[in-house]
C-alpha positions as YAML, in Angstrom:
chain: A
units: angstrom
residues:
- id: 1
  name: UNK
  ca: [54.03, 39.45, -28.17]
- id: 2
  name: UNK
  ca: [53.29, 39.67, -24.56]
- id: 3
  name: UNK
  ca: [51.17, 36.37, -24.53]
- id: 4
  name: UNK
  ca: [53.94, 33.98, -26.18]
- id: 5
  name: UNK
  ca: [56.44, 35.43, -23.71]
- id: 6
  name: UNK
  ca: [53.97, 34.73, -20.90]
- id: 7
  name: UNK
  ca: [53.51, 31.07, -22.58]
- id: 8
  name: UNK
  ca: [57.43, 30.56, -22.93]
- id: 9
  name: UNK
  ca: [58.35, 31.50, -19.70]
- id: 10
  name: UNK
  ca: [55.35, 29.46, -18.36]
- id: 11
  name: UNK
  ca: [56.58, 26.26, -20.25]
- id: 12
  name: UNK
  ca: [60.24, 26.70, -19.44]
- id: 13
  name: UNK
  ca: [59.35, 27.37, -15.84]
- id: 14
  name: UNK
  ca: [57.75, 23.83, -15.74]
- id: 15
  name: UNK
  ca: [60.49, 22.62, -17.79]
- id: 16
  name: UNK
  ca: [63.64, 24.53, -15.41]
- id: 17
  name: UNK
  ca: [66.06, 21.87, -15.78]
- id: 18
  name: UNK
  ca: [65.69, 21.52, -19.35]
- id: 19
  name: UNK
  ca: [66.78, 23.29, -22.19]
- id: 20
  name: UNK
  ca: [65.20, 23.70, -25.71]
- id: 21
  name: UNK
  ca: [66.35, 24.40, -29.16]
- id: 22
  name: UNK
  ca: [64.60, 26.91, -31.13]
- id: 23
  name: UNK
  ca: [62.92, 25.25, -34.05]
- id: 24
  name: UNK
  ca: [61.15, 22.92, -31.27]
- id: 25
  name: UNK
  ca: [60.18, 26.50, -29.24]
- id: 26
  name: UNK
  ca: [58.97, 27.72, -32.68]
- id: 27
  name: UNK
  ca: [56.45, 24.15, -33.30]
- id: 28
  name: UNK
  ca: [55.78, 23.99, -29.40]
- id: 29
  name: UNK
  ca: [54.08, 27.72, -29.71]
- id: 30
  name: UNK
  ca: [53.53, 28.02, -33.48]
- id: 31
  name: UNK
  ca: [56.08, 30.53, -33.94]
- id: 32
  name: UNK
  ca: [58.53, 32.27, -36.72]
- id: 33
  name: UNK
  ca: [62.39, 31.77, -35.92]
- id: 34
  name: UNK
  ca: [62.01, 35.26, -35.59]
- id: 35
  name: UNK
  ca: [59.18, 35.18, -32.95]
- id: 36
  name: UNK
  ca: [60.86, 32.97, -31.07]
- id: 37
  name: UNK
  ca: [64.13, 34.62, -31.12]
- id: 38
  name: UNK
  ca: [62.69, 38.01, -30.37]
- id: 39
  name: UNK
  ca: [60.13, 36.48, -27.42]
- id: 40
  name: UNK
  ca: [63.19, 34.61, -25.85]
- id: 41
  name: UNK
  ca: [64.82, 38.25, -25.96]
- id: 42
  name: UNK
  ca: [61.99, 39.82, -24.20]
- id: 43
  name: UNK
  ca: [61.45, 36.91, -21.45]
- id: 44
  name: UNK
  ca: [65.29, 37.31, -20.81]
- id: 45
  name: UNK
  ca: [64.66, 40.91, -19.36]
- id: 46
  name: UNK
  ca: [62.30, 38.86, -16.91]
- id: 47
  name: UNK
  ca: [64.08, 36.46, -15.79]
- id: 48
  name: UNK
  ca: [68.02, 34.85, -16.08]
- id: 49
  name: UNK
  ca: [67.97, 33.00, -18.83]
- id: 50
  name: UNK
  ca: [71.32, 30.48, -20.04]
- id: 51
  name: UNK
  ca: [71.67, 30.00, -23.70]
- id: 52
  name: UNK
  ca: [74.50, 26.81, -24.90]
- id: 53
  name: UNK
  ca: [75.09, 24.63, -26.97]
- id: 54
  name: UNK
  ca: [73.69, 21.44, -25.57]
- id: 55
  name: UNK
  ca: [70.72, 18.58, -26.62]
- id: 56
  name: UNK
  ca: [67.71, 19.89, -27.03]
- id: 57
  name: UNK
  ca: [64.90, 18.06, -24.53]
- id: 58
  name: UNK
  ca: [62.56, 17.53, -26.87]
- id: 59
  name: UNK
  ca: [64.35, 16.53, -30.19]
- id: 60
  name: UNK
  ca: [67.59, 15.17, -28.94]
- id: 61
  name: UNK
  ca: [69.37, 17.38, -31.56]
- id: 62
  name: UNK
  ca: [72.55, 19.49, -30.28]
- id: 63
  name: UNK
  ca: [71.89, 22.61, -30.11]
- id: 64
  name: UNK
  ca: [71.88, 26.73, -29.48]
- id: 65
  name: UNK
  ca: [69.70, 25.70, -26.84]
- id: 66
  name: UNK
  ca: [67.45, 28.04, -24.36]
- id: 67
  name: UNK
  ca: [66.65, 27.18, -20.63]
- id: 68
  name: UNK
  ca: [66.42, 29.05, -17.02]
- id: 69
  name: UNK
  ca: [69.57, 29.91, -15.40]
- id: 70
  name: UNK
  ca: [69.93, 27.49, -12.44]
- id: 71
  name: UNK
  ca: [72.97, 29.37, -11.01]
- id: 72
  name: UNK
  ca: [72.06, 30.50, -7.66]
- id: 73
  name: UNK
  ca: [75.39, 31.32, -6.63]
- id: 74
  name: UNK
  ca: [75.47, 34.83, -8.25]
- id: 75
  name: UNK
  ca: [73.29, 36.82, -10.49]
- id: 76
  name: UNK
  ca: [73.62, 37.33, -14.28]
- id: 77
  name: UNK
  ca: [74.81, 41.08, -13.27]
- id: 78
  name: UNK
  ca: [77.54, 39.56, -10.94]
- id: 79
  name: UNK
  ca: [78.46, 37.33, -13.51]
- id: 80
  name: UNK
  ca: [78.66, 40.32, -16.08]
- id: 81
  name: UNK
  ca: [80.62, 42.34, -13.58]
- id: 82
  name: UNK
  ca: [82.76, 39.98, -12.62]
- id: 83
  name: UNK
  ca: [83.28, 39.12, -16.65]
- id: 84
  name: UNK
  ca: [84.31, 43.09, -17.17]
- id: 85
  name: UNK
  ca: [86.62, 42.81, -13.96]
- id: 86
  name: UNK
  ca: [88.20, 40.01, -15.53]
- id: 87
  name: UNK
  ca: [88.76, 41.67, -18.86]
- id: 88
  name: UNK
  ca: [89.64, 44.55, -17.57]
- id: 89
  name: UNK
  ca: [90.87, 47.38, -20.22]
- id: 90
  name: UNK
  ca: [88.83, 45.40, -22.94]
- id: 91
  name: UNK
  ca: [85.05, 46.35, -23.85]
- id: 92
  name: UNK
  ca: [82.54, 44.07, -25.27]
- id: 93
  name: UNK
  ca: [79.26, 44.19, -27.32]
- id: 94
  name: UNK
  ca: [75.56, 42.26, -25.53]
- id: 95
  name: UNK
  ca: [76.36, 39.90, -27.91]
- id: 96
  name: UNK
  ca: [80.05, 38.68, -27.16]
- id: 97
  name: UNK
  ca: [79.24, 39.02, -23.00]
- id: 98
  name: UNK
  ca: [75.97, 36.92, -23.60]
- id: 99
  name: UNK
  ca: [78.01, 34.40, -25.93]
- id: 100
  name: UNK
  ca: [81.02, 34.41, -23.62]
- id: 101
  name: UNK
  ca: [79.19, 33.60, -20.30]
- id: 102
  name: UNK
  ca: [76.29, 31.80, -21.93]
- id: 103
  name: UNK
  ca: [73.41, 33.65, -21.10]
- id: 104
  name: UNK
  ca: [70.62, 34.92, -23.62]
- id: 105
  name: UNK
  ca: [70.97, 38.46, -25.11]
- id: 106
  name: UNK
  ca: [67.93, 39.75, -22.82]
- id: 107
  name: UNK
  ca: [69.36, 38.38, -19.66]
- id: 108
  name: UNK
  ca: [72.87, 40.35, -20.49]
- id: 109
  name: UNK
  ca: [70.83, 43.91, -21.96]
- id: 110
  name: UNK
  ca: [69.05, 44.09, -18.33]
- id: 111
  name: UNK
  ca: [71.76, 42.86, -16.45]
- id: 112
  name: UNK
  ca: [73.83, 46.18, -18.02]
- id: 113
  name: UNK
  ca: [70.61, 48.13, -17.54]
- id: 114
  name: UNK
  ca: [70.82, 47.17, -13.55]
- id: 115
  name: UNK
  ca: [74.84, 47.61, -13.37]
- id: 116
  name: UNK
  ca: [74.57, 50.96, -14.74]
- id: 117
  name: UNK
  ca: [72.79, 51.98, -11.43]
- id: 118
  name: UNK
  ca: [74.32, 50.71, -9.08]
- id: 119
  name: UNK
  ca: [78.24, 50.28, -10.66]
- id: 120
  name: UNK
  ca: [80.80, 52.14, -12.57]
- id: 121
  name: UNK
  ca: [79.65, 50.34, -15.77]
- id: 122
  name: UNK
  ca: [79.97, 52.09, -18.94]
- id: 123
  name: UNK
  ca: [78.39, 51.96, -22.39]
- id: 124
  name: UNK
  ca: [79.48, 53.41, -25.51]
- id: 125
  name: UNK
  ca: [79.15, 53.08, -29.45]
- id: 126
  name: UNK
  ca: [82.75, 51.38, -29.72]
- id: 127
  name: UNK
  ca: [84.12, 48.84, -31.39]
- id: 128
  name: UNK
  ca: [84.07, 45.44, -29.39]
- id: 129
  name: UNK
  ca: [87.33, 44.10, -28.60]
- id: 130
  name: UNK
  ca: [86.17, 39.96, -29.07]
- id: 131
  name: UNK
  ca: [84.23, 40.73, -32.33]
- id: 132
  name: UNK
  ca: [85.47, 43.89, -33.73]
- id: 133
  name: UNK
  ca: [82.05, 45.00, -34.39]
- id: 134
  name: UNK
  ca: [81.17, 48.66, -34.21]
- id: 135
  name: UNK
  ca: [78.41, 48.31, -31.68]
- id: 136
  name: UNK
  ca: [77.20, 49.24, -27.89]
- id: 137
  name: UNK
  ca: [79.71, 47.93, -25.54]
- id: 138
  name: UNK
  ca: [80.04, 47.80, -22.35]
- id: 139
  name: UNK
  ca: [82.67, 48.54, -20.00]
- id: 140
  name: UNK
  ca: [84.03, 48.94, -15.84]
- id: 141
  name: UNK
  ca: [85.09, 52.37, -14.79]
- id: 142
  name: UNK
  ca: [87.39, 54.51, -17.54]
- id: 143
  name: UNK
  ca: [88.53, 51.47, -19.37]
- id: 144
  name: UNK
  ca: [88.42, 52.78, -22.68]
- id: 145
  name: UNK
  ca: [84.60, 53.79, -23.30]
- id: 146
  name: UNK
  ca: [82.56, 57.31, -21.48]
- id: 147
  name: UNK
  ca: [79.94, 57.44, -19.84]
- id: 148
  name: UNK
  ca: [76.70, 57.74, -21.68]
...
């Protein structure tokens, strides 16, 4: 898997003010969904990737799309903090922060990974409060989940 993560984050790197769909990523490196999907995953815990839905470059079709984050301005653990300071009292699953703030489900995972270093982030096996999902969620200081 290493290589087609290498090869994606090659081509969108070329490509950074573009976005893709995922059926074109899958044809572009002869790919399953699923490899796609789960490379995409992986290259987000290299580097900030933005997920939307938006025209895809190549096939002009709107899209769950996949491209570099171009926001300078703060990183995706900033933006993550800043989401949880905003929502205070509430938790929320990779999923729903990554949906919410647009950024793919790698990008969020080691964005939580770094927060849990340096902040009072949390993470528990809770139920999320934007999906109701019985999942890991995340959460600032005592709001609702313990440490783990």
């Amino acid at each position: 898997m290493g290589s087609e993560v290498d090869e994606i984050l090659a081509f969108l790197g070329q490509h950074a003010d573009q976005q893709f769909c995922s059926a074109c990523l899958a044809f572009e490196f002869k790919l399953s969904f699923q490899g796609v999907d789960t490379a995409l995953a992986a290259a987000g815990h290299q580097v900030a990737l933005r997920e939307s839905r938006a025209e895809c470059a190549i096939c002009g079709r709107r899209a769950l799309v996949t491209g570099l984050e171009s926001n300078h301005d703060r990183s995706p653990a900033e933006d993550v903090l800043l989401f949880l300071l905003d929502h205070r009292g509430r938790i929320f699953c990779h999923v729903c922060i990554a949906r919410r703030l647009e950024l793919n489900i790698g990008t969020v995972q080691k964005a939580v990974r770094d927060m849990r270093r340096t902040s009072d982030v949390r993470v528990a096996d809770a139920r999320c409060s934007q999906c109701e999902q019985e999942r890991l969620v995340v959460s600032h200081g005592g709001d609702g989940v313990s440490r783990r």
